[in-house]
ZALUM-481921 format. One record per residue (C-alpha): x, y, z. Coordinates in steps of 0.5 Angstrom, whole numbers, padded with zeros to 4 digits, always signed. Example, Ala and Ser with C-alpha at 12.3 -4.5 7.8 and 13.67 -1.06 7.14 Angstrom:
% ZALUM-481921
+0025-0009+0016+0027-0002+0014
% end
This chain:
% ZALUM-481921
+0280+0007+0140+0274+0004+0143+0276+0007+0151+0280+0011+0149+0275+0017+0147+0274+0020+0154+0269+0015+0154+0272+0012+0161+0277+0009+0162+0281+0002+0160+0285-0001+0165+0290-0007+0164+0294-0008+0169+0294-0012+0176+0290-0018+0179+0283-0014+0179+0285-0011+0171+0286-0004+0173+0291-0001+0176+0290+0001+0184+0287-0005+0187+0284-0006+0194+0290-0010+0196+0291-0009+0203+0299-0009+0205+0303-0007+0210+0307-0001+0210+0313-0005+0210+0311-0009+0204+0309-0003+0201+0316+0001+0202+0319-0006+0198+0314-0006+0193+0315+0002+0192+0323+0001+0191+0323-0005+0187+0318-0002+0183+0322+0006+0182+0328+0000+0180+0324-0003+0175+0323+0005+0173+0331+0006+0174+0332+0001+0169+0327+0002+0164+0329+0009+0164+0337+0007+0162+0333+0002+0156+0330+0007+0153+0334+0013+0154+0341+0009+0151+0335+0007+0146+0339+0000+0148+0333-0004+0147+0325-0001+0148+0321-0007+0149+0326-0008+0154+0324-0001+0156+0316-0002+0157+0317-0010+0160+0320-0006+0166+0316+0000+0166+0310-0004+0166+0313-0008+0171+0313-0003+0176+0307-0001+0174+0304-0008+0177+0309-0008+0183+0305-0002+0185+0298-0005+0185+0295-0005+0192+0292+0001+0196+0298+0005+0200+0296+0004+0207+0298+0011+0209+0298+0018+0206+0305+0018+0206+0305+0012+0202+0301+0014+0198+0303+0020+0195+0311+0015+0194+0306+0011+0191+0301+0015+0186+0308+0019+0184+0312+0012+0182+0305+0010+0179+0305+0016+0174+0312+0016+0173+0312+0009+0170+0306+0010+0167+0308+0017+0163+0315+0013+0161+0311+0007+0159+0307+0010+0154+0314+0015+0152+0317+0008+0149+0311+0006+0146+0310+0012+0142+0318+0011+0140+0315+0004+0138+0309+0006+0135+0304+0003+0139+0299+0008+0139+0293+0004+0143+0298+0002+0148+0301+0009+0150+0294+0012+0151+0291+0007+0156+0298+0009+0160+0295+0016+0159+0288+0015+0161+0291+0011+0168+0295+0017+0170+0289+0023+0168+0284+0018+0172+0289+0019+0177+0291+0026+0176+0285+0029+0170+0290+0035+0170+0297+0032+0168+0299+0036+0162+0303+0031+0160+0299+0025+0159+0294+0029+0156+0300+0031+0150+0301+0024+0151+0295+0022+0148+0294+0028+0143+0301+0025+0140+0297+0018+0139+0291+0021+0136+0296+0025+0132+0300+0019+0128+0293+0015+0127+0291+0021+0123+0285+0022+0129+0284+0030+0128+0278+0030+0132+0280+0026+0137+0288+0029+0138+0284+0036+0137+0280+0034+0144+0285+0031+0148+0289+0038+0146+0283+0042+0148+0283+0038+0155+0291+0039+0156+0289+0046+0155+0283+0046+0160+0287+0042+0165+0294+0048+0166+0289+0053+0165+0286+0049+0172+0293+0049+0175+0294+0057+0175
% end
């Protein structure tokens, strides 16, 4: 669980390993990316809720996630792009909790609360890994950070 503590993040997504590069790209590029990427998203989506095929599910999910390593080149885009980041991120580690893929769904989690330290839902995520590797101190400290972040939102 190295990484996983709060000790920082561990990325392992796009061309820099981490998620968010310096990629520039132009906007149209961007706008392609982002719809490929939400499609991938779309069809992972379909795998996982069908319960079709789940290592299908996650190879999309995370291929959206690598469509969308570069830096939006306008604020508009950039909202389009941290949305579908999260998106993809949050059902990528969904499926890998349905798999048992403890490590994996936490990484995904970490990404997202790196973006967005108050997204209640990664930090569930990440106290349902903890939970099925039998970590109550760690599950008991992510649930007191999701706890903290609502309480930031209201």
């Amino acid at each position: 669980w190295s990484g996983l503590d709060g000790g920082g993040p561990s990325y392992r997504y796009g061309g820099s390993g981490r998620i968010g590069s310096n990629e520039v790209v132009t906007s149209e590029e961007a706008a392609i990316r982002l719809e490929r990427a939400n499609e991938k998203a779309a069809e992972g989506s379909v795998c996982f809720k069908a319960k079709l095929d789940d290592q299908r599910a996650v190879q999309c999910f995370q291929a959206g996630v690598e469509l969308l390593d570069f830096a939006p080149p306008t604020p508009q885009l950039k909202e389009q792009h941290q949305k579908a980041l999260v998106t993809c991120l949050l059902s990528s580690a969904a499926v890998q909790l349905r798999l048992g893929q403890w490590y994996e769904a936490s990484l995904d989690c970490l990404q997202v609360l790196d973006m967005d330290p108050c997204n209640v839902k990664a930090h569930l995520c990440r106290t349902r890994a903890f939970i099925e590797q039998g970590d109550v101190r760690q599950a008991t400290k992510a649930l007191k950070e999701a706890s903290e972040g609502t309480s930031l939102q209201d």
